[in-house]
Each structure stands twice: as structure tokens, then as C-alpha cells.
Residue frames as a rotation matrix with the C-alpha (Angstrom) as fourth column:
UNK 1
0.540 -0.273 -0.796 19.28
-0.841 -0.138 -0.523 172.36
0.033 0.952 -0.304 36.22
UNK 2
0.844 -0.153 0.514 20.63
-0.118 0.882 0.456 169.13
-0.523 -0.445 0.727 35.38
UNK 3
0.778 -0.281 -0.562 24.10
-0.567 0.069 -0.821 168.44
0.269 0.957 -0.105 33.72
UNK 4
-0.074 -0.982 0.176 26.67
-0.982 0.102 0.159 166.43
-0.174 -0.161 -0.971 33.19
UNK 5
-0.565 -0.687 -0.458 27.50
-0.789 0.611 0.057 163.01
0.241 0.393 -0.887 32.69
UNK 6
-0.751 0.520 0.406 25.21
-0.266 0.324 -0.908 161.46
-0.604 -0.790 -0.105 34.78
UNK 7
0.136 0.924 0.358 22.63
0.435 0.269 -0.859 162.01
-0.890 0.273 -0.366 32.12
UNK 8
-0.132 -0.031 -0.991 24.43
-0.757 -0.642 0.121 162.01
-0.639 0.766 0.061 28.96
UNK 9
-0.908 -0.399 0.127 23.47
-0.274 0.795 0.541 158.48
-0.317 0.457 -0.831 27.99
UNK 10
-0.451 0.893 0.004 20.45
-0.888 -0.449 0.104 157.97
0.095 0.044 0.995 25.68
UNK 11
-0.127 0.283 -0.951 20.06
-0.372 0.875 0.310 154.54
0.919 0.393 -0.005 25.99
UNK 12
-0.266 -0.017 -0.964 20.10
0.841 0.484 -0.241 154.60
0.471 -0.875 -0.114 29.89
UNK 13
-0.274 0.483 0.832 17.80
-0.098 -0.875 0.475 157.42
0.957 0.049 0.287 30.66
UNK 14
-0.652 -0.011 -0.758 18.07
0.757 -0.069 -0.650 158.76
-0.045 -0.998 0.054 34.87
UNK 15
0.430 0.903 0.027 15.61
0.765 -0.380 0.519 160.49
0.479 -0.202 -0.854 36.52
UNK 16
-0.478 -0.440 0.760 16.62
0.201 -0.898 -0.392 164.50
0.855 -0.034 0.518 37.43
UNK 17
-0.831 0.308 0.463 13.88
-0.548 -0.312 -0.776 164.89
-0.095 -0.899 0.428 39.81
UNK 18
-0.515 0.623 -0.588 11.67
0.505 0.775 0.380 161.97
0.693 -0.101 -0.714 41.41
UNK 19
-0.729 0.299 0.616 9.00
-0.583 -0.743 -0.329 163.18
0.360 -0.598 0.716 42.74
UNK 20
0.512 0.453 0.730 7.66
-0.782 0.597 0.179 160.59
-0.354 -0.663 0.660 45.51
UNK 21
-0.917 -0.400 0.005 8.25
-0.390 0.896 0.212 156.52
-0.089 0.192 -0.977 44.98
UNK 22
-0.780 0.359 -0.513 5.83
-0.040 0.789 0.613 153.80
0.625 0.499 -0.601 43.36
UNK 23
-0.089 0.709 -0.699 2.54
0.784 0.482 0.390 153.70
0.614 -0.514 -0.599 45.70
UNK 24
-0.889 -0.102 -0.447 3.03
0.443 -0.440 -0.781 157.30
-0.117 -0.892 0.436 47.34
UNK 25
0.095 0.895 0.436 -0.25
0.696 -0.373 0.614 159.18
0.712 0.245 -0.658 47.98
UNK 26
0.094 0.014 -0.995 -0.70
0.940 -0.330 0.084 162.33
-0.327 -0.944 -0.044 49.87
UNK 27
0.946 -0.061 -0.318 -0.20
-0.151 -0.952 -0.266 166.27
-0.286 0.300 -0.910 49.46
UNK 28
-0.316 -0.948 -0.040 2.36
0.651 -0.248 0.717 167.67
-0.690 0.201 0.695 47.79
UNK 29
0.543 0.715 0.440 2.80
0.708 -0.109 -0.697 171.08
-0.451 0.690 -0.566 45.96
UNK 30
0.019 -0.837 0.547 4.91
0.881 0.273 0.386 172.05
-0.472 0.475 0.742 43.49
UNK 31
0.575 0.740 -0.349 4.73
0.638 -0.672 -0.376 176.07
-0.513 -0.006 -0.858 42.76
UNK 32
0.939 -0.273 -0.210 6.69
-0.289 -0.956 -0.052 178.39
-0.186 0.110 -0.976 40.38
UNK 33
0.059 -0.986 0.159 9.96
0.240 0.168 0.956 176.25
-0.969 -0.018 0.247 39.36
UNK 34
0.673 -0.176 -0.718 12.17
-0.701 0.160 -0.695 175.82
0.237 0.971 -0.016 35.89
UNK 35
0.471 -0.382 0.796 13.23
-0.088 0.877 0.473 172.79
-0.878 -0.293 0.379 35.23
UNK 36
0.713 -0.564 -0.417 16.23
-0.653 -0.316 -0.689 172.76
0.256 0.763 -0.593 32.56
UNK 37
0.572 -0.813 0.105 19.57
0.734 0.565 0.377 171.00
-0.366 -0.139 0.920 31.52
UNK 38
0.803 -0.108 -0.586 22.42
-0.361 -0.871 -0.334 172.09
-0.475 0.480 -0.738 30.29
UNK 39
-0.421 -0.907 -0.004 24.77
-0.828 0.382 0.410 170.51
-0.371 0.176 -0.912 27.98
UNK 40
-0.392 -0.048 -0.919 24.21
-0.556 0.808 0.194 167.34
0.733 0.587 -0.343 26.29
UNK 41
-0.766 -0.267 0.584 22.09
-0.574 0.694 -0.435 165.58
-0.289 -0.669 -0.685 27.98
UNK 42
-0.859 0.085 -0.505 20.57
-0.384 0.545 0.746 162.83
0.338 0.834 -0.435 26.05
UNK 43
-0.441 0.377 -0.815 19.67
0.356 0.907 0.227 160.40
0.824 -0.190 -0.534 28.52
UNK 44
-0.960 0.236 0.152 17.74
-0.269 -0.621 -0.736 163.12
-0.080 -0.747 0.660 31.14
UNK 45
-0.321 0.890 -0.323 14.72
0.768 0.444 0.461 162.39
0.554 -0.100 -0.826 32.24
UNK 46
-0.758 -0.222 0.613 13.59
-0.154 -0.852 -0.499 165.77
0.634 -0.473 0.612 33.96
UNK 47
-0.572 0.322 0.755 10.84
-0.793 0.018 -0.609 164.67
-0.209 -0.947 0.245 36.27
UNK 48
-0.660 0.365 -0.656 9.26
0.176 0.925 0.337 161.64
0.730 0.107 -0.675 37.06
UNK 49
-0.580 0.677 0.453 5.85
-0.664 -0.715 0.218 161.99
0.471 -0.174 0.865 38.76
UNK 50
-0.873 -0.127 -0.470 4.96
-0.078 0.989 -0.122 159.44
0.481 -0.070 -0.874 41.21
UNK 51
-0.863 0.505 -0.017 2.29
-0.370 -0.654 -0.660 161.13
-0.345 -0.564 0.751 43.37
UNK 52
-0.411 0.905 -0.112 -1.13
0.579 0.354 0.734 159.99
0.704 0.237 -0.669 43.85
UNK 53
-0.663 0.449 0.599 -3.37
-0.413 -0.887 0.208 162.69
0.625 -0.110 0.773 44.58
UNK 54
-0.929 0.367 -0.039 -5.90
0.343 0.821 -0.457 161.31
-0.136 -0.438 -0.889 47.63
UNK 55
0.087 0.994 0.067 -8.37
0.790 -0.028 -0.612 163.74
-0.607 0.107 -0.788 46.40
UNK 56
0.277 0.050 0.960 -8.91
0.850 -0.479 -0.220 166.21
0.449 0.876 -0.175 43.66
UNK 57
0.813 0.110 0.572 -6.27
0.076 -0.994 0.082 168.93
0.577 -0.023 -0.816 44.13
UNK 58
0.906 -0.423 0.004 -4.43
-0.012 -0.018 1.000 167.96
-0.423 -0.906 -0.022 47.04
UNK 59
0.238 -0.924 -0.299 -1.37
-0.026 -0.314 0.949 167.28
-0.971 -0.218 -0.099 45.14
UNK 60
0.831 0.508 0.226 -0.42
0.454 -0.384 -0.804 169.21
-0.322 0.771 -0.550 42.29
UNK 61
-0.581 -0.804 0.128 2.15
0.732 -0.447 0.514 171.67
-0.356 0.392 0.848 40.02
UNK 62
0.687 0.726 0.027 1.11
0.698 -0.650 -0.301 175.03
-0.201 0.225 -0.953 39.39
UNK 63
0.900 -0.423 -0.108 3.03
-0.424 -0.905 0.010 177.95
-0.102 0.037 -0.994 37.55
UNK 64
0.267 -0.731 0.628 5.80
-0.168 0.606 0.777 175.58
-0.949 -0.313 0.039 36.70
UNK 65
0.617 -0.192 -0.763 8.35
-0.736 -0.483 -0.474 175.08
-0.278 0.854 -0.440 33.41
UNK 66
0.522 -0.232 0.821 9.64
0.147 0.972 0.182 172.51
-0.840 0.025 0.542 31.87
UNK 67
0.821 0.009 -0.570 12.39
-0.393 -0.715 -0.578 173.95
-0.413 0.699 -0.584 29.37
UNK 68
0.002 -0.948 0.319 15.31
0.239 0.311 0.920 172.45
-0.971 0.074 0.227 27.32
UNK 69
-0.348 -0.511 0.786 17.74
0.937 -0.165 0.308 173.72
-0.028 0.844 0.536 24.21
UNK 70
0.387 0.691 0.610 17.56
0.822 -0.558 0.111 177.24
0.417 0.459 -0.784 23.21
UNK 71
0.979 0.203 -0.021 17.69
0.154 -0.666 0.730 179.36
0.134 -0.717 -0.684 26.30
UNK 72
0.352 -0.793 0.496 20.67
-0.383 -0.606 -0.697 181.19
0.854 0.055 -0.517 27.58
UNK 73
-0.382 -0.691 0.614 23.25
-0.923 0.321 -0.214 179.10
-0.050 -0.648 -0.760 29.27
UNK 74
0.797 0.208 0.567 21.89
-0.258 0.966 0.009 175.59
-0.546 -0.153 0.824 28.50
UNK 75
-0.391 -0.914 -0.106 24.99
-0.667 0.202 0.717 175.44
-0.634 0.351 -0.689 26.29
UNK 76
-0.230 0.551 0.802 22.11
0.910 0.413 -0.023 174.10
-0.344 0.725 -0.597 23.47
UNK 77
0.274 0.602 -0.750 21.82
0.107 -0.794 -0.598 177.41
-0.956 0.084 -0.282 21.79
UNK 78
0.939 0.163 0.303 22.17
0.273 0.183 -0.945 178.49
-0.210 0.969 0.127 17.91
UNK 79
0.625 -0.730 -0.277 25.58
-0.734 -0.428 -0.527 179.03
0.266 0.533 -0.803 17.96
UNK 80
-0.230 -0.155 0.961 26.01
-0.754 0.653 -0.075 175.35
-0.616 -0.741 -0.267 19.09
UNK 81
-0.357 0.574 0.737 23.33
0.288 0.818 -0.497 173.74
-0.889 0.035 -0.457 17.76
UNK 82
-0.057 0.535 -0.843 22.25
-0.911 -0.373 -0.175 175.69
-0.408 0.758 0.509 14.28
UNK 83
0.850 0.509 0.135 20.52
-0.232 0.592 -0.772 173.56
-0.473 0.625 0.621 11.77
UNK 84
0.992 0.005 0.128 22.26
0.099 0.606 -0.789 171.00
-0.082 0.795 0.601 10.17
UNK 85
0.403 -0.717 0.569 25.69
-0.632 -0.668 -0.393 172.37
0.662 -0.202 -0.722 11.90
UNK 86
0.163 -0.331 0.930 25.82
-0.986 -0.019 0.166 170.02
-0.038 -0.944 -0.329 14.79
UNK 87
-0.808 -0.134 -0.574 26.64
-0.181 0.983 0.025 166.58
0.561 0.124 -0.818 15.89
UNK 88
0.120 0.993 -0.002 23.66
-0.194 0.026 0.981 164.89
0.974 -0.117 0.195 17.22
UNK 89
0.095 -0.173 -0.980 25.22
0.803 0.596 -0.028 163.39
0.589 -0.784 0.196 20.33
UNK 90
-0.862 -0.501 -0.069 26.67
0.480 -0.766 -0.427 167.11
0.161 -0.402 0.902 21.11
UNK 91
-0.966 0.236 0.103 22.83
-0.231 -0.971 0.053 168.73
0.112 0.027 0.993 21.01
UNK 92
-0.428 0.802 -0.417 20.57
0.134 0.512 0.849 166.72
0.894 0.307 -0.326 22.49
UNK 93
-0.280 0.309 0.909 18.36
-0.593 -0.800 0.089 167.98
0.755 -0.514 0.408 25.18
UNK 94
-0.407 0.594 0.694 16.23
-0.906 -0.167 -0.389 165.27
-0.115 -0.787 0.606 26.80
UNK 95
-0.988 0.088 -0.128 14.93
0.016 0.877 0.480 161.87
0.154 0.472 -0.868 26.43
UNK 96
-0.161 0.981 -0.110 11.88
0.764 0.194 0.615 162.85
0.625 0.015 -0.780 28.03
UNK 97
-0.738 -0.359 0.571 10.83
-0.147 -0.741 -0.656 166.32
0.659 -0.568 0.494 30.13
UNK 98
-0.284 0.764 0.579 7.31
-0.928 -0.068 -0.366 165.05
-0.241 -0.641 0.729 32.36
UNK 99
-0.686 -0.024 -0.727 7.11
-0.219 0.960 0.176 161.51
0.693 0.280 -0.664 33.15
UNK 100
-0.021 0.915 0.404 3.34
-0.990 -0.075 0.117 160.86
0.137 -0.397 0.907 34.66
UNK 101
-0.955 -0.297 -0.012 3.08
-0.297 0.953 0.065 157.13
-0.008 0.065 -0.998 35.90
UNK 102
-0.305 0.849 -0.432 0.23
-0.251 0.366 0.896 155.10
0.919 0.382 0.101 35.44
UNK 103
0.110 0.571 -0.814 -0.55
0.965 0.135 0.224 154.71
0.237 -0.810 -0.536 39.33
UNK 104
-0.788 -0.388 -0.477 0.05
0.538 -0.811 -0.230 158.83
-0.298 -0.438 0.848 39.77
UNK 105
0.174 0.941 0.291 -2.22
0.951 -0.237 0.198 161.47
0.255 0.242 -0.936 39.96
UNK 106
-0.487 -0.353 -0.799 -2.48
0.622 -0.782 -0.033 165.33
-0.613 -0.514 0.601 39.92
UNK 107
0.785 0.540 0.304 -3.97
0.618 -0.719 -0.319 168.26
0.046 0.438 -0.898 39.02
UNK 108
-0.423 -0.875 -0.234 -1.67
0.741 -0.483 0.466 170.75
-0.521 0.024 0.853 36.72
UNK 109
0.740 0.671 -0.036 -2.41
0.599 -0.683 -0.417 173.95
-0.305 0.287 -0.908 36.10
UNK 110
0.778 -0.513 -0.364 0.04
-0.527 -0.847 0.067 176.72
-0.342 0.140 -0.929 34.17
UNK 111
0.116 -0.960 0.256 2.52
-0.234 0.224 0.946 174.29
-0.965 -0.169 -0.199 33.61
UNK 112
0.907 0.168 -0.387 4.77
-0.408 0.112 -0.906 174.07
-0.109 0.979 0.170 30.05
UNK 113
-0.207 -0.659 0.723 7.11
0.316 0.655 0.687 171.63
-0.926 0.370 0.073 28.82
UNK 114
0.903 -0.102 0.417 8.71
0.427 0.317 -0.847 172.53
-0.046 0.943 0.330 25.71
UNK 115
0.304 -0.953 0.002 11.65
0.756 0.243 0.607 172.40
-0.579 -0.183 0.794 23.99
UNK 116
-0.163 -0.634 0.756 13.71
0.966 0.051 0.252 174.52
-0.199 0.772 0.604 21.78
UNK 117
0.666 0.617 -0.420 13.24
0.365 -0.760 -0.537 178.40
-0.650 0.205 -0.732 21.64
UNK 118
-0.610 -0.792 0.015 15.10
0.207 -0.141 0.968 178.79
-0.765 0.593 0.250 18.86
């Protein structure tokens, strides 16, 4: 769960969880998490996906969530955040929740990213 200051700036959006660096290749596998914030955080970036898969499969995310606003304890729920109630700065969730680069690869299976269960 990410929060706090660190990532409450949308205009200077930090990565929560980097997964590898720029050119990595190799296994890796990623099974059953939730990834969430809590609080204002604008400028989150909840994973960044660097991984290059050296063959089909090897490295992957399975069974895995991607979840912001809504849920109990993210301090983004409807008695916060109801429609047309809030300040925008005070109930934003995410700048982005599954950042794939353009030299990464993987094979996901089960895995949702979404926002709001309100």
C-alpha cells in the first residue's frame, strides 16, 4: 500500500513498485498480491514493469490486483469522496496503476486494475 507524501504530487508522478530496471530480462513471478494506496495520492504510479520475458511465460503476474479509491481504509471512500462533495486534490487515487514499458515483456493472467468500487 502506498501513502503519503512521497506520491501526492500529480505533476511529478514516483514509481510504488519497480519491477526490474531498463534492459532486465529473465524470470520473475509475481503471484496473488493487492496493490493499493491510501490517501491522496495523485502523483502514484503503482507499478512500473520493466521485465523482459526471455521466453513465453517465464516471467509473469498471475492472480494479482491492482485497486485504488473505494475500498475500506484507502481513506478514498464515499464518505470522503461522494460525488460532487470533494476537493479534487483531497480524492485522487493514481496517476497511473500498470505501467508496461516498451522494451518489457510478460504474460498476465487473472490480473485487474481498476479503480473506484463505489
Amino acid at each position: 500500500m502506498g501513502t503519503g507524501p512521497n506520491f501526492g504530487d500529480l505533476s511529478k508522478p514516483r514509481v510504488m513498485v519497480k519491477v526490474g530496471n531498463a534492459g532486465d530480462a529473465g524470470p520473475l513471478e509475481i503471484v496473488e498480491m493487492l496493490f493499493t494506496v491510501r490517501g491522496p495520492t495523485a502523483g502514484a504510479i503503482l507499478m512500473q514493469w520493466n521485465v523482459k520475458a526471455p521466453s513465453a511465460g517465464v516471467a509473469g503476474m498471475w492472480d494479482t490486483h491492482f485497486r485504488v479509491g473505494g475500498a475500506k481504509g484507502s481513506d478514498l471512500d464515499m464518505a470522503l469522496c461522494a460525488k460532487g462533495t470533494h476537493n479534487y486534490q483531497d480524492c485522487t487515487a493514481a496517476s497511473l496503476l500498470l505501467h508496461i514499458t516498451k522494451q518489457a515483456s510478460g504474460y498476465f493472467e487473472n490480473v485487474w486494475v481498476w479503480t473506484g468500487d463505489q
